[in-house]
N, C-alpha and C positions, 0 to 999 in steps of 0.2 A: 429628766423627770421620770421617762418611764422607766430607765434602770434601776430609781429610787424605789420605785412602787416594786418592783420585783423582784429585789430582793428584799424588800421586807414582807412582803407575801411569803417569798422562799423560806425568809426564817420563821414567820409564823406556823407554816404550815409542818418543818423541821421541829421545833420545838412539841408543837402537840403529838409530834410521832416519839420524839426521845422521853416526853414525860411518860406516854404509857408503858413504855418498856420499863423505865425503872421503876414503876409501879408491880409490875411484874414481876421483876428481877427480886425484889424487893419483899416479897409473899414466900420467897424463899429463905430459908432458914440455913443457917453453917452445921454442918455434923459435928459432933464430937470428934471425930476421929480425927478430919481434917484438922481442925484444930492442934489434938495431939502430936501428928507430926509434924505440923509448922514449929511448935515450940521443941520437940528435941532436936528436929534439923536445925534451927535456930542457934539454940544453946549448945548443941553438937559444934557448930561451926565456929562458934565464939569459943569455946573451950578448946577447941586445935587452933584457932587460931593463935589463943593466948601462951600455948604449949609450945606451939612453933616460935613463937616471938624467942619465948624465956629460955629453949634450946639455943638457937642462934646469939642469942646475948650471951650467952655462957662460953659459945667458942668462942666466940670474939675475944671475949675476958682472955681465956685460956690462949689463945694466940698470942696477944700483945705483954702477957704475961711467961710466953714465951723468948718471942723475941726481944724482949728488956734484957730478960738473962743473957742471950746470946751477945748481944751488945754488951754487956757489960764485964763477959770474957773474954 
């Protein structure tokens, strides 16, 4: 029973300290800027990635399009 009582104390008294930081935290606003280079690191990263894909598909292609030929001399 008393471990009951204290840890609900514990979280009680947790709770009232995590609400006021995000109250805090939360008076704060995002820069523009941040913003800007999350989205071109973002879209940066997705465009090479997508480049890298469509490179590596194409040798693939050009290999097995390779060796068919070879095989079939």
């Amino acid at each position: 029973m008393i471990r009951l009582v204290s840890i609900l104390s514990l979280l009680v008294a947790t709770s009232f300290h995590a609400q006021s930081a995000v109250e805090e935290q939360a008076a704060e606003g995002v820069g523009a800027l941040g913003i800007t280079i999350f989205v071109l690191l973002f879209f940066g990263g997705c465009a090479g990635y997508a480049w890298l894909t469509w490179r590596n598909e194409k040798k693939d292609r050009e290999a097995r399009a390779n060796s068919e030929r070879n095989a079939t001399s």
